[in-house]
FIMI-766371 format. One record per residue (C-alpha): residue in three letters; x, y, z. Coordinates in steps of 0.001 Angstrom, whole numbers, padded with zeros to 6 digits, always signed. Each point is the difference from the previous one (the first is absolute). Example, Ala and Ser with C-alpha at 12.3 -4.5 7.8 and 13.67 -1.06 7.14 Angstrom:
REM FIMI-766371
Ala+012300-004500+007800
Ser+001370+003440-000660
This chain:
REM FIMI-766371
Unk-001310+039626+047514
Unk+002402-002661+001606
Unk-000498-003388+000659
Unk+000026+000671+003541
Unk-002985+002811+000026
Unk-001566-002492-002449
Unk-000052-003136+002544
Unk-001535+002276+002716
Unk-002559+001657-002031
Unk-000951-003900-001041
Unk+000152-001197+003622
Unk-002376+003233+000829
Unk-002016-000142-003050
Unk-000908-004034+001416
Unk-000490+001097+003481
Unk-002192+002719-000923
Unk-001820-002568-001985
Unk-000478-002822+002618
Unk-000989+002513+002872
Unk-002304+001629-002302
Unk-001885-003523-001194
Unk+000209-000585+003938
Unk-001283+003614+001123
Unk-002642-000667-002736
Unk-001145-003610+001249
Unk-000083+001195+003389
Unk-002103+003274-000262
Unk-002646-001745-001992
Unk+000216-003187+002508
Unk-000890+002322+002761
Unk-001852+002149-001905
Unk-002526-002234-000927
Unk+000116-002161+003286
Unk-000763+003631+001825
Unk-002683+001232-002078
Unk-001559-003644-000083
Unk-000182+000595+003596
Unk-001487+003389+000453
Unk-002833-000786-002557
Unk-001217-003045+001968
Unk+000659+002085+003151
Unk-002534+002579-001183
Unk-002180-003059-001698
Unk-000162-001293+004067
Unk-000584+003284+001613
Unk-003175+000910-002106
Unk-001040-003438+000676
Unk+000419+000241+003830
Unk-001475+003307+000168
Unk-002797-001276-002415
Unk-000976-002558+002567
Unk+000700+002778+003096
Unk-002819+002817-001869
Unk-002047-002729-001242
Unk-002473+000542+003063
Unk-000053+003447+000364
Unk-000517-000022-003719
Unk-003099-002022+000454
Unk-001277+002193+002397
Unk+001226+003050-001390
Unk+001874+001235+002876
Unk+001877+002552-001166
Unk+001472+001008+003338
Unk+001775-003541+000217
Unk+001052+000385-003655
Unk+001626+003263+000853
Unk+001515-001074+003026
Unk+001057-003416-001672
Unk+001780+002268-002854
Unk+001275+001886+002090
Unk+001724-002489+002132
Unk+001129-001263-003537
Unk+001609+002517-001901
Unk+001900+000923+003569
Unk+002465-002453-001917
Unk+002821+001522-001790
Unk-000199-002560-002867
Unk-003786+000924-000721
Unk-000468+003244-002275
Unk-003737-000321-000163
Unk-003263-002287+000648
Unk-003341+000231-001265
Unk-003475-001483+000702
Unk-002674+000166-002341
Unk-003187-001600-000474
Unk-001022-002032-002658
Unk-001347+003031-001980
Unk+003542+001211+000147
Unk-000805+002648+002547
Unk+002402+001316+002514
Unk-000477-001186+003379
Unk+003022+000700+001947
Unk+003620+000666-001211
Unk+003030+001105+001874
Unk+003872+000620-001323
Unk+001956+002685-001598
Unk-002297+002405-002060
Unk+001799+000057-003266
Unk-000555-003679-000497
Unk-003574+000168+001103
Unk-000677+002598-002492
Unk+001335-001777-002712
Unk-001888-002683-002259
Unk+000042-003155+001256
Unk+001901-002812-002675
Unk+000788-003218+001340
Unk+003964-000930-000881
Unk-000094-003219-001269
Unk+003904-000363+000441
Unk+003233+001438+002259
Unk+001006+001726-002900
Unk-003386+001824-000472
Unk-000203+001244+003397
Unk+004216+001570-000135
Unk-001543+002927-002176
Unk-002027+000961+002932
Unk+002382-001553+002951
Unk-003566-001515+001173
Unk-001382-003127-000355
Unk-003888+000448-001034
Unk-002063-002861+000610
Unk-003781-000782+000667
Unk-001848-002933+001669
Unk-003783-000722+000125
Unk-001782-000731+003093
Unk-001798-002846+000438
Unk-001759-001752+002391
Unk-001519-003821-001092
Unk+000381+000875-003876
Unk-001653+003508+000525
Unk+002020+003251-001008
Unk-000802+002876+002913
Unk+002523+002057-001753
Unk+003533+000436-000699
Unk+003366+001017+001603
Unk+002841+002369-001845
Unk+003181+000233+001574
Unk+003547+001586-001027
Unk+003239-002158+001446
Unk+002998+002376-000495
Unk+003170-001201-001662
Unk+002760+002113+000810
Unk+000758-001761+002592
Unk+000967-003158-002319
Unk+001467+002749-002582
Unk+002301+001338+002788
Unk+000995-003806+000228
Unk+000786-000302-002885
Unk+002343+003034-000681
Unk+001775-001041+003124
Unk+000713-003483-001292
Unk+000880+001458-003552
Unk+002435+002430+001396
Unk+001467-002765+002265
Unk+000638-001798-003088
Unk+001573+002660-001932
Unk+002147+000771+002794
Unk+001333-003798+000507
Unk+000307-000249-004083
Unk+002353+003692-000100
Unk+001990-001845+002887
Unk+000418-003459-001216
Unk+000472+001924-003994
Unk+002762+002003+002229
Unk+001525-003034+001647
Unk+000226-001964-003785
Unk+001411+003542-001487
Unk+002992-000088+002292
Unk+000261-003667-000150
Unk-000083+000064-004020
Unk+002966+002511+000347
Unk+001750-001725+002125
Unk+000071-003416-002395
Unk-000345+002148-003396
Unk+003795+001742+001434
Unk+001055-003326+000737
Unk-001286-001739-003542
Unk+000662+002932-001884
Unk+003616+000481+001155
Unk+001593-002585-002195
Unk-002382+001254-003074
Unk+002154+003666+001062
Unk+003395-001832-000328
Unk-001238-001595-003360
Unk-001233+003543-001541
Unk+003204+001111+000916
Unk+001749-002494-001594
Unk-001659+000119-003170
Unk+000236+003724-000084
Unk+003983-000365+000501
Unk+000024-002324-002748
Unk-002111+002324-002321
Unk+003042+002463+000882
Unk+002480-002245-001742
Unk+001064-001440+004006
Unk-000131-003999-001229
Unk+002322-000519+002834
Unk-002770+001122+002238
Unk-001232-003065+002705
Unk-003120+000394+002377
Unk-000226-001934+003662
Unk-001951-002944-000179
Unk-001799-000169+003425
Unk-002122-003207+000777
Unk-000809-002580-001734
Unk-003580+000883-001617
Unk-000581+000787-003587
Unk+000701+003554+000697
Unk+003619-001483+000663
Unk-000353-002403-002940
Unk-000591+002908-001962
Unk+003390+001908+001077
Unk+002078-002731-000378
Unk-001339-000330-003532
Unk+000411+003303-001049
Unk+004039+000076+001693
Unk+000470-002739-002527
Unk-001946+001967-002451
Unk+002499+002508+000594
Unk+002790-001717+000247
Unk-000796-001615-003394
Unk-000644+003189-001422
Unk+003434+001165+000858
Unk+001702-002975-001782
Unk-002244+000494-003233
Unk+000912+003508+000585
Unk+003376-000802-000384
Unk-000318-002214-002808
Unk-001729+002035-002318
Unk+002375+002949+001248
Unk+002785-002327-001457
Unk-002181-000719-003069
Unk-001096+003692-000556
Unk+004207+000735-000243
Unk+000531-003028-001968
Unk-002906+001654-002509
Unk+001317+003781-000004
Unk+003578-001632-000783
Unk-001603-002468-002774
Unk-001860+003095-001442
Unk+002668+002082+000206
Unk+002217-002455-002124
Unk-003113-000419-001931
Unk+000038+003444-001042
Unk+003560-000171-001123
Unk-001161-003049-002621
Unk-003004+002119-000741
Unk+002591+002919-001454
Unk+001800-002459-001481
Unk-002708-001150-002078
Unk-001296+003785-000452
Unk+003534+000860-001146
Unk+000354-003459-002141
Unk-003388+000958-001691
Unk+001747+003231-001149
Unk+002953-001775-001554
Unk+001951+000433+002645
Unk+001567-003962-000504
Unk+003773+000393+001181
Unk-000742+000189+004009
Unk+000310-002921+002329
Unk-003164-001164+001621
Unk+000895-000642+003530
Unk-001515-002781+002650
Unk-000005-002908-002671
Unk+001591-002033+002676
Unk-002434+000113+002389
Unk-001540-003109+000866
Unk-004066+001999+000809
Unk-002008+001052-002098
Unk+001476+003228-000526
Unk+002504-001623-001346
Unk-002237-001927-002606
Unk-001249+003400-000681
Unk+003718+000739-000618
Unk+000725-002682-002481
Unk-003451+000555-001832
Unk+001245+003915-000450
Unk+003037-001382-001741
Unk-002025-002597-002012
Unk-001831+003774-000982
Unk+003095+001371-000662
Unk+001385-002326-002320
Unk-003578+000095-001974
Unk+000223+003542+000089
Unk+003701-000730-001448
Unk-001496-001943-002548
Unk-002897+002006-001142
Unk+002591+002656-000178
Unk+001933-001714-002450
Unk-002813-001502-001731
Unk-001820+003508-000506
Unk+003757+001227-001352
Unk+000102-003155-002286
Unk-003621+000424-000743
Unk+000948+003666-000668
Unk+003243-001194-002284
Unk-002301-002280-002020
Unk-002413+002749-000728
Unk+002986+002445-001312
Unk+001307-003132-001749
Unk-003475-000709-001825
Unk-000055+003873-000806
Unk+002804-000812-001871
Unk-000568-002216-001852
Unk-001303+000018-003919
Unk-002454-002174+001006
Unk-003657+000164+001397
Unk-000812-001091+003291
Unk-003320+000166+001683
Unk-000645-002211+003119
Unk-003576-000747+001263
Unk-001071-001336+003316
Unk-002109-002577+001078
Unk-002924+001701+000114
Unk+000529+001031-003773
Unk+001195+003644+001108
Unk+003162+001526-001306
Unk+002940+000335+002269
Unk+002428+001228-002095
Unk+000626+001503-003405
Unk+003884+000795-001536
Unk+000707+002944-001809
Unk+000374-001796-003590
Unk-003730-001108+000741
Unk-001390+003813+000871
Unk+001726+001233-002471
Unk-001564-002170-002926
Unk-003289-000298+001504
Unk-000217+003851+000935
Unk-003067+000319-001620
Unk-001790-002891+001046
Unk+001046+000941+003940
Unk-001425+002977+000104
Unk-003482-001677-000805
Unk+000397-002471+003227
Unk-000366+000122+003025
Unk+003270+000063+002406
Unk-001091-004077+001060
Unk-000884-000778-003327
Unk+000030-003969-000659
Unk+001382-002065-003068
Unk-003915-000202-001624
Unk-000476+003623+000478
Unk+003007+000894-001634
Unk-000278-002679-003028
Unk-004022+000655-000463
Unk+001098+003913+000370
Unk+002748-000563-002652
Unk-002388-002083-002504
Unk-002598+003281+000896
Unk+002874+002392-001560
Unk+001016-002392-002815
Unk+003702-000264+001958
Unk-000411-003399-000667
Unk-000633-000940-003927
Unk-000323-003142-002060
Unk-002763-001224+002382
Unk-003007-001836-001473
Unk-001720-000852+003463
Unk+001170+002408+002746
Unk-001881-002254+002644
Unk+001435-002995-000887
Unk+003564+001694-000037
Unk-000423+001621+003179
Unk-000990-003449+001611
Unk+003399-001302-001376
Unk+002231+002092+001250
Unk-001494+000152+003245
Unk+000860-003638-000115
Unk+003457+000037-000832
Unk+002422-001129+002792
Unk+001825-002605-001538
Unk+002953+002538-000581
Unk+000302-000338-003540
Unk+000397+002868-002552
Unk-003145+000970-001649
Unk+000329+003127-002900
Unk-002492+002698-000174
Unk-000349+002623-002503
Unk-000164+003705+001279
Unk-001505+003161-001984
Unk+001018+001045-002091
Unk+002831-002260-001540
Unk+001762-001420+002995
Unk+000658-003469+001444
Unk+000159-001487+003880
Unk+001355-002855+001260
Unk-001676-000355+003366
Unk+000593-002987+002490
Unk-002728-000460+001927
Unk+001041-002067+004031
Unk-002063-000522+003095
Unk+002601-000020+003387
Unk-001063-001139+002925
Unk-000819+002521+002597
Unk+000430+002741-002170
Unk-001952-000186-003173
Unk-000140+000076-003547
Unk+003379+001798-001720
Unk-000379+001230-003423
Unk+002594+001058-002029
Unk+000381+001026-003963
Unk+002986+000974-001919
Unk-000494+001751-003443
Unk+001363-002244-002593
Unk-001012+001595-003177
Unk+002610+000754-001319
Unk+001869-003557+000757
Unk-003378-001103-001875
Unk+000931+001632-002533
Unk+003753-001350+000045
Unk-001414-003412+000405
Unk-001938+000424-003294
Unk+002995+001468-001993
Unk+002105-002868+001098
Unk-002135-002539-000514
Unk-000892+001569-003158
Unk+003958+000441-000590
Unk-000198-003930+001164
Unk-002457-000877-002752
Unk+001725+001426-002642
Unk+003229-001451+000685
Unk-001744-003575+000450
Unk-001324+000900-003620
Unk+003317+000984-001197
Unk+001053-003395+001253
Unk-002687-001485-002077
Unk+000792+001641-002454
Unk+001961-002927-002292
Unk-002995-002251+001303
Unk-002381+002153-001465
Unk+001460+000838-002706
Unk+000459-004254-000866
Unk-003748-000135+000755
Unk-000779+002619-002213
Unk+002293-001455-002819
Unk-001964-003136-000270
Unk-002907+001382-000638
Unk+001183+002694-002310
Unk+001986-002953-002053
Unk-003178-001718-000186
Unk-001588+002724-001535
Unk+002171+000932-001965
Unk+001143-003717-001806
Unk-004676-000104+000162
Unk+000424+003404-002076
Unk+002074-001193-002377
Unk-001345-003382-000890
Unk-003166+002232-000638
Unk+001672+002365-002046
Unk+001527-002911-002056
Unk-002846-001907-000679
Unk-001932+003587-001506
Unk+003303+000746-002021
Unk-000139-003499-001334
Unk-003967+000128-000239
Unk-000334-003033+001708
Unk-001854+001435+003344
Unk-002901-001166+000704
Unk-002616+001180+002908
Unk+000498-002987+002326
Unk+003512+000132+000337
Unk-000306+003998+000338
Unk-002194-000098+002580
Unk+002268-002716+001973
Unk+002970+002325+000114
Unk-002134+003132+000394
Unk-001036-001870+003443
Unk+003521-001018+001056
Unk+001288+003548-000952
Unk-003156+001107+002629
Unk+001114-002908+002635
Unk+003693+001268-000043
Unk-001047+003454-000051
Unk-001844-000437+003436
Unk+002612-001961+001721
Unk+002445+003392-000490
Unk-003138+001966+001132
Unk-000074-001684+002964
Unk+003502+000093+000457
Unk-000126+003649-000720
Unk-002816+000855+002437
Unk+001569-002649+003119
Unk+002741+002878-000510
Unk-001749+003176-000332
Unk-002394-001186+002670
Unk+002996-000865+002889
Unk+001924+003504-001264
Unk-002724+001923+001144
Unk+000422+002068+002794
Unk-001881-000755+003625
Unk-002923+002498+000727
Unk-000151-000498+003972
Unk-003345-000656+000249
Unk-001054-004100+001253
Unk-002887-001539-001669
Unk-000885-003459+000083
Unk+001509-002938-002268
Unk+000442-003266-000673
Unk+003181-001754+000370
Unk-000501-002240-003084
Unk-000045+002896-002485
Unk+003292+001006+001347
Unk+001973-003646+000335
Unk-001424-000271-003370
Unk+001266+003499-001324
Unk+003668-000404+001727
Unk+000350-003697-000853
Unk-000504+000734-003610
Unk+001934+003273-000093
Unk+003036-002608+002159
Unk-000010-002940-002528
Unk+001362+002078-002422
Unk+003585+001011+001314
Unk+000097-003127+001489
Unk-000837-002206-002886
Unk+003522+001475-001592
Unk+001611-001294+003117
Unk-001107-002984-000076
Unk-001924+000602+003233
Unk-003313-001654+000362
Unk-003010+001450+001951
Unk-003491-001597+001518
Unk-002445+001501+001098
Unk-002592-002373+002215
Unk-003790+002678+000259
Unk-003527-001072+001521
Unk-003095+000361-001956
Unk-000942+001862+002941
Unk+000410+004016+000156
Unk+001900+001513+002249
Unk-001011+003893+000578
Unk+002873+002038+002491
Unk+000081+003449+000142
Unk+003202+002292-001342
Unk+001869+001724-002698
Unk-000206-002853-002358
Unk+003029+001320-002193
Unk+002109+000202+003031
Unk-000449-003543+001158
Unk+000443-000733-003419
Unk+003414+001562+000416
Unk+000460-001993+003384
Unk-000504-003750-002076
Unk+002281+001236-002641
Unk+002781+000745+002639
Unk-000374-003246+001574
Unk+000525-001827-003716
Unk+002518+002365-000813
Unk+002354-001400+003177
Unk-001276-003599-000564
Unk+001303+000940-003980
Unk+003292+001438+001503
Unk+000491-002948+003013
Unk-000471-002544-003071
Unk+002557+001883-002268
Unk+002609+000012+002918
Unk-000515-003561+001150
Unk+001370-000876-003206
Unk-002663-002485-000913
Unk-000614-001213-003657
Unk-003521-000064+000387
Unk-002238+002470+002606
Unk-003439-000768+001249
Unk-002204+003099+001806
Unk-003402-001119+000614
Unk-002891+001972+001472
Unk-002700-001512+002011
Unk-002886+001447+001950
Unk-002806-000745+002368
Unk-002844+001935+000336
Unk-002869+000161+002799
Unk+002535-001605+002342
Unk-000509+000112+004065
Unk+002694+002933-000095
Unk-000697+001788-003169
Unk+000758-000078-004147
Unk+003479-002298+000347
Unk+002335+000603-002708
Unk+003619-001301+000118
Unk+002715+000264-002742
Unk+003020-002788-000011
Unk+002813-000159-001788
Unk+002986-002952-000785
Unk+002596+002881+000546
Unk+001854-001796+002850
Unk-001963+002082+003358
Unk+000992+002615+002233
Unk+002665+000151+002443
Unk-001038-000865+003743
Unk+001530+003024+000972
Unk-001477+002522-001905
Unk-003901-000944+000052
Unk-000518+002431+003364
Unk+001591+003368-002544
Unk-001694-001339-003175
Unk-002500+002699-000100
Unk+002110+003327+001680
Unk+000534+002908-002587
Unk+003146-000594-001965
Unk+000555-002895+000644
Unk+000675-002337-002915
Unk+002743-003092-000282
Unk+000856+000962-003983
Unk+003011+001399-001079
Unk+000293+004311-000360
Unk-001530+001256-002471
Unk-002554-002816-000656
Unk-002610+000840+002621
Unk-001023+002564+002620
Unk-001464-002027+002843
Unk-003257+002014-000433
Unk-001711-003072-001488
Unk-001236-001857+003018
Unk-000333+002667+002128
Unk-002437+001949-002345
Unk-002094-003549-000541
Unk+000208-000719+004014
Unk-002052+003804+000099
Unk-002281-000530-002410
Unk-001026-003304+000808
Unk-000278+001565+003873
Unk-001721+002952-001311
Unk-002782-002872-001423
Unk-000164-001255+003358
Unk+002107-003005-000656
Unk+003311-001889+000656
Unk+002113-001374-001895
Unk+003060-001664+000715
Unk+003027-002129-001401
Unk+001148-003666+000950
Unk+003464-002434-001172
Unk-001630-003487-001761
Unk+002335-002531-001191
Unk+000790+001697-003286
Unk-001332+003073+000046
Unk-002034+002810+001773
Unk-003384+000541+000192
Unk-001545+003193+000635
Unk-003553-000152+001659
Unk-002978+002682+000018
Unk-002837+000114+001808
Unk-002816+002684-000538
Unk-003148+000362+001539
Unk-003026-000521-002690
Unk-001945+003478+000148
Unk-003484-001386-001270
Unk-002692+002022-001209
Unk-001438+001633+003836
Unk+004097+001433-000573
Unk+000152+001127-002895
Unk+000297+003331+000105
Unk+001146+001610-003547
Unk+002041+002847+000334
Unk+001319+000076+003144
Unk+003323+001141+001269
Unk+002872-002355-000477
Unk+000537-001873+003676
């Protein structure tokens, strides 16, 4: 429905409304002003003829009262008229017969009496307060009906004319208001057709008008964003398009595909910073490429090697395992799971008995779960074999564990220093034997005294018994002479056990003084009352204390001097550990030598007079304690200082594996 049809049906639909209120008001205005009218008319004409019949009434003259009706109902507004008396009998009526014969009911309104088209009314008769009887008439109504109609139909007729007259009217100015609202459909309906160059005429200067001229500029506005985002829509497809080139770069860079040139890096947009950040890509890509083939080299390199590797991660997990280490621990793999972690595998290993020597597996287990300090740590393996694991924690990779199986240099080690020992007792050999030679001289000169005094007969028990104890004395000191020997010749069992540091400065000192005492070589040794418990192969560090007097023996022999002095002093229960340091007046060390003192084979005596074994074999053992040591120049001498930690009795652990 248009806007047009719409402003005349409204027009109408008002028009129809106002004449009908109107219509309404006037129909019941003279409605009820008409039938107010006729009901007092018919009120006064019973009264008047009341007062005309009230004689012949009185009288009874019927003749008159016929007559009198008669006359009446000649009217054509009178249907009927009745006298009767006041028993309510008939005494003269006159009118149409089909009211007469009907019952008489008084209308007590207009409205009543419409259902009839009669008016029916009664009136007594009286004459000075007496009733002589009473008067019915019927007052017709059609002629106020016919009114009525006439006046309704007039009004309909003005109403459909005026309602005509406001149709054509409402046309007329709904064409003229809706014309502009024609020009703006039209314009909008261009514009919904893509037309944004599309303008409207702007007639007038009412809102209608308003209204165009805003929606030209709408349009005209429409056709500049329209042009903008145009532009921008081909300044997208071109981006994406050069967008889609970096994207295959980057697909094609993610494949390995590193030689080709990315291209837009010098653009100044953002495709350009997309550009640069693909190259940034490519030269990580470049990088992981080289680190995965490094990575990749590394593994094939630690496949190669004699050694056991086994890295862990972070989160405890193995990352990596070398051939050397799933080859030895074949058996002990194939019970884990493939992200095993460093307690699994060591409580797994204890579970098989991989792992031997232990006393308290818990303990253990807790220790080398500790150990990050990167220094070696032995470990015997079933049945007869020995590792030499490092245990080191690197940052943002893990814990790397390695082992190397050293039993046989073990056993090497022992046989030289065994070899060692029994070339430092051939060397005190002449000492020994001058040690031994006192004694034996004593008892032998105590021997014969005794065997002089019987031949002679002149023995008696005291002096006996004095030379009997002497012989004993002398006998003892070459037992213990004896025994220092056979005890340092034994041969090391690889197993550490806990022992006390005096026992052996005691041991060695004694076993010292006696090659040096035929060189005129003095030696002190300064102990604490005070135990000091460490934990190691007490015959080896034996070996290591003998070394260091040996080159303190051979620095004093080659300084020349007339008389040597080695002394031996020790600290126990110090802030850093059991201190033990050995000097010597054999003129010091060179300055440039201290830094090689300890490498293998390296020695400053002459060929043939030492292997430069010495110090390196004491730097492991002492290490393999957990301890330092290390050498120093003094003003006449060198001095040689130990430090080991004290292993007290929640360490000591009897029978474990050498460390």
């Amino acid at each position: 429905m248009s806007f047009r049809l719409k402003t005349v049906l409204g027009i109408a639909l008002i028009e129809l409304t106002v004449m009908a209120v109107l219509i309404g008001i006037n129909q019941f205005a003279l409605g009820g002003s008409a039938a107010t009218q006729l009901y007092q008319r018919a009120e006064a004409t019973a009264r008047v003829f009341a007062n005309t019949v009230a004689d012949a009434v009185i009288a009874t003259d019927l003749a008159t009262l016929d007559a009198t009706i008669d006359m009446a109902v000649s009217s054509e507004d009178l249907t009927y008229l009745r006298v009767r008396n006041p028993s309510g009998m008939v005494l003269s009526q006159g009118g149409v017969e089909a009211a007469l014969a009907a019952p008489f009911v008084r209308d007590a309104s207009f409205d009543d009496a419409r259902k009839d088209h009669v008016i029916d009314i009664d009136l007594p008769i009286e004459v000075e307060g007496t009733e002589f009887g009473t008067i019915e008439l019927g007052l017709s109504t059609r002629t106020v009906e016919q009114e009525l109609a006439q006046a309704l139909y007039s009004n309909i007729l003005i109403a459909v004319i005026g309602m005509s007259l406001v149709a054509v009217f409402g046309f007329c100015l709904g064409t003229i208001l809706t014309q502009q609202l024609r020009w703006l459909r039209q314009g909008a309906l261009n514009i919904a057709r893509g037309n944004l160059a599309s303008q409207i005429k702007v007639k007038g200067r009412d809102e209608l008008a308003d209204t165009a001229k805003c929606f030209n500029y709408m349009a005209q506005t429409l056709a500049r964003d329209r042009g903008i985002l145009q532009d921008q829509q081909d300044e997208l497809l071109a981006k994406r398009a050069r967008v889609e080139v970096l994207v295959g770069c980057l697909r094609d860079i993610s494949q390995r595909r590193h030689t080709m040139e990315v291209p837009d890096t010098e653009r100044p947009d953002e495709i350009g910073d997309m550009a640069r950040a693909t190259v940034v890509f490519q030269n990580a890509m470049k990088a992981v490429e080289l680190a995965r083939q490094e990575q990749q080299r590394l593994i094939s390199a630690f496949d190669q090697v004699e050694e056991q590797v086994a890295i862990f991660g972070e989160d405890g997990r193995v990352l990596f395992l070398n051939a050397a280490f799933r080859s030895f621990n074949t058996e002990l793999l194939e019970l884990l799971p493939d992200k095993f972690t460093l307690r699994s595998f060591l409580e797994t290993g204890l579970k098989q008995a991989a792992f031997i020597g232990i006393e308290d597996p818990e303990t253990w287990v807790e220790e080398q779960l500790r150990r990050s300090h990167g220094l070696p740590h032995e470990i015997r393996r079933e049945p007869d074999r020995i590792l030499l694991t490092v245990q080191s924690y690197v940052d943002g990779i893990g814990t790397v564990l390695s082992a190397k199986d050293i039993t046989d240099l073990r056993h090497s080690e022992h046989q030289l220093i065994h070899a060692s020992k029994l070339a430092t007792l051939g060397e005190m050999a002449t000492g020994v034997a001058h040690e031994l030679n006192q004694p034996l001289g004593v008892i032998r000169m105590a021997s014969t005294n005794c065997v002089k005094r019987i031949d002679k007969d002149k023995a008696d028990l005291e002096y006996l018994r004095s030379k009997l104890i002497r012989i004993g004395e002398q006998t003892e000191r070459a037992s213990q002479i004896i025994n220092h020997m056979r005890i340092f010749g034994r041969k090391a069992e690889g197993v550490n056990s806990p022992f006390d540091l005096r026992d052996s400065l005691q041991e060695i000192s004694a076993l010292a003084r006696t090659q040096l005492h035929t060189l005129d070589i003095s030696l002190t040794l300064d102990l604490p009352e005070t135990p000091a418990i460490v934990l190691g192969e007490k015959v080896i560090f034996e070996q290591v204390l003998l070394n260091l007097i040996s080159n303190a023996r051979d620095a004093i022999e080659a300084s020349e001097a007339r008389k040597g002095k080695i002394s031996i002093t020790s600290v126990f229960a110090a802030d850093e550990g059991h201190v033990i340091e050995v000097r010597d007046t054999g003129g010091g060390i060179p300055e440039g030598i201290l830094d090689k003192l300890f490498d293998p084979f390296f020695t400053t005596k002459g060929p043939g007079k030492g292997t430069g074994l010495g110090l390196s074999i004491s730097f492991g053992t002492i290490r393999d304690m957990s301890g330092t040591i290390s050498a120093s120049s003094e003003e006449d001498g060198a001095c040689f200082r130990l430090v080991l930690p004290d292993a007290g009795p929640g360490l000591q652990t009897l029978g474990q594996p050498a460390a």
